[in-house]
C-alpha positions in Angstrom: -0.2 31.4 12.0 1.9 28.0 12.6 4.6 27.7 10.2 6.4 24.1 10.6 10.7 24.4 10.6 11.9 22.6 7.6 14.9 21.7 8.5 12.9 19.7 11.3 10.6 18.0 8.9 13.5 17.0 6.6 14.9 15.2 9.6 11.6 13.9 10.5 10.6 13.0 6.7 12.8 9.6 6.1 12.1 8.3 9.7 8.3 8.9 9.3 8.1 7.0 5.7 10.1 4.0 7.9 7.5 4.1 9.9 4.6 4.0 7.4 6.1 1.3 5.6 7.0 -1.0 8.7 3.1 -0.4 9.7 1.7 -1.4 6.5 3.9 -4.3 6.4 3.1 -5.1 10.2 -0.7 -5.4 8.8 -0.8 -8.1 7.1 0.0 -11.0 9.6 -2.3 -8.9 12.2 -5.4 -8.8 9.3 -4.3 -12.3 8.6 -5.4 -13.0 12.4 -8.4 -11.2 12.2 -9.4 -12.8 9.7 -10.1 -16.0 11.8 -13.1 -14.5 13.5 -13.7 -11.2 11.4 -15.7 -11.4 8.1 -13.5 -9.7 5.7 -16.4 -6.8 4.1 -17.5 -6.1 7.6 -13.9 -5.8 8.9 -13.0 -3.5 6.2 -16.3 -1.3 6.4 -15.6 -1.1 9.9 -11.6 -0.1 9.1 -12.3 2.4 6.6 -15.5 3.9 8.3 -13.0 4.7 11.3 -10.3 5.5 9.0 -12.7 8.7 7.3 -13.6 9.8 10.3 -10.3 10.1 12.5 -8.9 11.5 9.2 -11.7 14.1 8.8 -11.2 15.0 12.2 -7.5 15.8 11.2 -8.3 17.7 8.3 -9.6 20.6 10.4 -9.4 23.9 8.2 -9.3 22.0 5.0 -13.1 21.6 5.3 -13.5 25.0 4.3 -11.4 24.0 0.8 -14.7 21.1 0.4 -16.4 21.6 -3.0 -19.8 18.5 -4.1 -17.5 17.7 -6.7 -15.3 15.8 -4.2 -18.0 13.3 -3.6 -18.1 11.6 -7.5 -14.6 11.9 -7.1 -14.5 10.1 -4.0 -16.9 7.8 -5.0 -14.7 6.8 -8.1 -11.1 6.4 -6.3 -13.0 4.5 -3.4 -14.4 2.2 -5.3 -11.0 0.8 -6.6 -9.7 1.2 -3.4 -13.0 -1.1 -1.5 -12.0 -3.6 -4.8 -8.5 -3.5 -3.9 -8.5 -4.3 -0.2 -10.9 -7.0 -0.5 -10.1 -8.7 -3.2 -6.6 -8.9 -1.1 -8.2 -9.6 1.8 -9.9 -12.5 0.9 -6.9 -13.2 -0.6 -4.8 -13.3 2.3 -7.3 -16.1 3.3 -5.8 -18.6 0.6 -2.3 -18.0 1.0 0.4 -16.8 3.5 1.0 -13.2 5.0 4.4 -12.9 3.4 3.5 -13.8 0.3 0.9 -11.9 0.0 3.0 -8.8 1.1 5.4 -9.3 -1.8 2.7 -10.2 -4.5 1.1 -7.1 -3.6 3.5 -4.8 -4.3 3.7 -5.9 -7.7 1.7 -2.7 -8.2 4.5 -0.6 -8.5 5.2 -2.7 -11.6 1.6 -2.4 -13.3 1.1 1.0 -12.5 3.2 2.8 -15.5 1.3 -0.4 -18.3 -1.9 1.2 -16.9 -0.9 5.0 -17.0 -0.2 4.0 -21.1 -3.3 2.9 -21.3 -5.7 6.0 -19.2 -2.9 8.7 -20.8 -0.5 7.3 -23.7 2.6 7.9 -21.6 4.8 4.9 -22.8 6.4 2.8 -20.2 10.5 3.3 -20.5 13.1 0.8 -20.8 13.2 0.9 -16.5 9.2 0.4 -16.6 10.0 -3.2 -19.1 13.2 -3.9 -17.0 10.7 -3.8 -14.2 8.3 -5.7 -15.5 10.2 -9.0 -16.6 12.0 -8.9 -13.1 8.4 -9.1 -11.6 7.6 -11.9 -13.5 10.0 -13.6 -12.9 10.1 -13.3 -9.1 6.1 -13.8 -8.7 6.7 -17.0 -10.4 9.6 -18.1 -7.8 6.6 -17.2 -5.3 3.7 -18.4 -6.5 4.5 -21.6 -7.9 4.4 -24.9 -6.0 6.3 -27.7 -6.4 3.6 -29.2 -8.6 3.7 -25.8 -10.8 0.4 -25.0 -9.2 -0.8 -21.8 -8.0 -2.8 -21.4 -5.4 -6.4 -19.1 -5.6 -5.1 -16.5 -2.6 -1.9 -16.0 -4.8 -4.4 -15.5 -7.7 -6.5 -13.0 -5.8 -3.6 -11.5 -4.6 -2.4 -10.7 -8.1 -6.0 -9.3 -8.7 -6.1 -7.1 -6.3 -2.7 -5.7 -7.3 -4.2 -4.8 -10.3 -7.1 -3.0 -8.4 -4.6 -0.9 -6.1 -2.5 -0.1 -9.5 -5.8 1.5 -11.5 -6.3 3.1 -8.1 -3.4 4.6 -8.1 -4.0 5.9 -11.7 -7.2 7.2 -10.4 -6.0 9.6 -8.2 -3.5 11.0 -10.3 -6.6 11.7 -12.6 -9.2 12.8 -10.3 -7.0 15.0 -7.5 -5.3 17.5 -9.9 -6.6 20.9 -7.6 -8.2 19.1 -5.0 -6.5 18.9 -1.4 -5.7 15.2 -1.3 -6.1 14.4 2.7 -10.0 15.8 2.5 -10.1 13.6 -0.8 -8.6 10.7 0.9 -11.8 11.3 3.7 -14.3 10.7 1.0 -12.5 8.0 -0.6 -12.2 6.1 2.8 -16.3 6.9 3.8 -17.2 5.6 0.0 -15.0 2.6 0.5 -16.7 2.1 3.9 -20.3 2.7 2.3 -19.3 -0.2 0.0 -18.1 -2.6 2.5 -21.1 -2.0 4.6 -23.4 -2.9 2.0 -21.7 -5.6 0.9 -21.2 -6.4 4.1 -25.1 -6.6 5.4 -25.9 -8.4 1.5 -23.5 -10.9 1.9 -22.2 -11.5 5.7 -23.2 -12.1 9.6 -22.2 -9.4 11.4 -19.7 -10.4 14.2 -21.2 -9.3 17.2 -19.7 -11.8 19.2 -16.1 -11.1 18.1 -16.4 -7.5 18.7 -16.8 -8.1 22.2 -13.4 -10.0 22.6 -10.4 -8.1 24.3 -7.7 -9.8 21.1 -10.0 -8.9 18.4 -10.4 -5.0 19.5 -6.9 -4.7 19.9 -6.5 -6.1 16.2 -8.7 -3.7 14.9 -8.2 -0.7 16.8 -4.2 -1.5 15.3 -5.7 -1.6 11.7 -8.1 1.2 11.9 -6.0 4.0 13.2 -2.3 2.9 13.1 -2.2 1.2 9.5 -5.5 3.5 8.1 -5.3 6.9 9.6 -1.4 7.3 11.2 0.5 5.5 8.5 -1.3 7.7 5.7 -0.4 10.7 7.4 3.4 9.6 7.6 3.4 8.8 4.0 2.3 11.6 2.8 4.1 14.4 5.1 7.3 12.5 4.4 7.0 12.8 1.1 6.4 16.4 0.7 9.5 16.6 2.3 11.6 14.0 1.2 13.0 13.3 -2.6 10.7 11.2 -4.4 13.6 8.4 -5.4 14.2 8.0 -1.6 10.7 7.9 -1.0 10.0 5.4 -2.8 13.0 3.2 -2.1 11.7 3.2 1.7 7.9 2.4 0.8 9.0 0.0 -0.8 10.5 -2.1 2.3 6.5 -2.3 3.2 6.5 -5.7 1.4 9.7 -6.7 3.3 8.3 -5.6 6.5 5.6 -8.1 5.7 7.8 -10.8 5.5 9.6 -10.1 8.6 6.6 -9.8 10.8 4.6 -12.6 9.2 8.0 -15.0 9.7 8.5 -13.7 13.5 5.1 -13.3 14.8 3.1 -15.8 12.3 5.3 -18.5 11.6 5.7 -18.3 8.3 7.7 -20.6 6.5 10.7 -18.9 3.9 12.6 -21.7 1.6 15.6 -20.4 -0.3 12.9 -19.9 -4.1 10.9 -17.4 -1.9 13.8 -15.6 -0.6 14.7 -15.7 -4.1 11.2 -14.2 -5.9 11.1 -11.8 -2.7 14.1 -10.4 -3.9 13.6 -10.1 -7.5 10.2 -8.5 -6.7 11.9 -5.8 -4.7 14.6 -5.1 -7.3 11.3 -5.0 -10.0 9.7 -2.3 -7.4 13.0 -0.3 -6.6 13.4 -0.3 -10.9 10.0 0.7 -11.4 9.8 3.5 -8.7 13.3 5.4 -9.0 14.6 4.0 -11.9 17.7 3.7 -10.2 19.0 7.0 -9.7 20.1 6.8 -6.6 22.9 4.8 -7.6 23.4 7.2 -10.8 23.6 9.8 -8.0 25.8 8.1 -6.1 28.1 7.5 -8.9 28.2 11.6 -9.8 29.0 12.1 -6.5 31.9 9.2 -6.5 33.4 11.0 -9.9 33.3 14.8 -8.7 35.4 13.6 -5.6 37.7 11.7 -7.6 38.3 14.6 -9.8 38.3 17.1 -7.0 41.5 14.6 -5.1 43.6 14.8 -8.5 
């Protein structure tokens, strides 16, 4: 049997999670191109339909561990996550790629408010600190100089929401199950949604399918930012500490920013720079709580004592 050296895949964890964040954030200002000539329901049926299958293929011997009740579950966590993406999606329509980066991960945030709700775990002082930060900082982003907010921030906010309860979702539905054959049905119900919606609602791009830029776009979205980046994130953090983890998934949103401002044009005034960053503090807060620096500070003390 192949056994995997750990010491190799603790040295290989942090640099894949890098990666999977700075794809995720590449994404946005690629989908936001797409989106020119791409209807957004066929372009995410056609995304997550490629997305189950190279990920099925990947699964291999985990199809032996398949069970019907993964299909209801499936069903369930796919449908928050088909609400999710295009409720972004046509979000990302109405406003910028940077913003909506940021204003997306305001998920993080939500996502303990939710669990209160689905399991009466109350949200700690960290969760609140979180929360107020976000506010805060989605107002320093959202708001126009006529204290206006435009509909794509709006839906972006929404669909924050959606990617929060989908999160919840999991955590109640994959308790026993392998999570990378879940994550196949979840991706082929999302698909199954998108292509219906898709054929109810849309004209399907035949044209734009048959242009060189457009492939390249997708191909990028389907099996770098669907299929390659899920993989990293979830091998890197079996193997890396949850608090680091999430610090580095985190940087998805400043990824986005980067990318959208270099390769988009995006413009960043000194109140963006300023909501971006209170956003990430509210995520950082929300996901580790800060104990990284609580762990740097034990580490500080037992070498001062350790000197004397």
């Amino acid at each position: 049997m192949y056994t995997v050296d750990p010491s190799v895949m603790r040295k290989l964890a942090k640099p894949m999670l890098f990666a999977a964040a700075f794809i995720w954030g590449s994404s946005f200002f690629i989908m936001k191109n797409t989106l020119d000539v791409m209807p957004t329901l066929f372009l995410l049926a056609i995304r997550f339909t490629a997305g189950a299958l190279l990920l099925g293929l990947v699964c291999g011997k985990r199809w032996r561990a398949f069970t019907p009740d993964y299909l209801w579950r499936g069903a369930v966590i796919g449908a928050f996550l088909f609400l999710a993406y295009s409720v972004q999606t046509y979000g990302l329509a109405g406003t910028t790629p940077s913003k909506n980066a940021f204003l997306t991960a305001v998920y993080c945030v939500i996502v303990p408010f939710l669990y209160w709700l689905a399991a009466r775990q109350r949200p700690d002082r960290y969760n609140i600190l979180a929360a107020l930060l976000c506010i805060a900082g989605v107002g320093l982003v959202s708001l126009t100089d006529a204290l206006t907010v435009t509909y794509g921030d709006v839906l972006t906010l929404i669909c924050a929401v959606f990617y929060a309860s989908h999160i919840v979702a999991v955590a109640k539905v994959s308790p026993g199950k392998d999570i990378f054959l879940l994550t196949v049905f979840q991706f082929a119900f999302a698909a199954l949604y998108a292509w219906v919606g898709g054929l109810l609602t849309e004209e399907f791009p035949a044209a734009a399918l048959t242009r060189g830029d457009v492939l390249l776009s997708m191909a990028y979205l389907c099996v770098m930012a669907t299929t390659v980046a899920l993989l990293f994130q979830n091998v890197g953090m079996v193997w890396s500490d949850p608090a680091s983890a999430a610090v580095i998934l985190s940087l998805e949103s400043v990824f986005g920013v980067l990318c959208s401002v270099v390769f988009y044009g995006d413009p960043v005034t000194p109140r963006l720079l300023a909501g971006f960053a209170l956003i990430f503090v509210a995520v950082v807060c929300s996901e580790t709580k800060f104990s990284f620096l609580r762990k740097a500070e034990g580490r500080g003390e037992t070498g001062d004592s350790s000197s004397n």
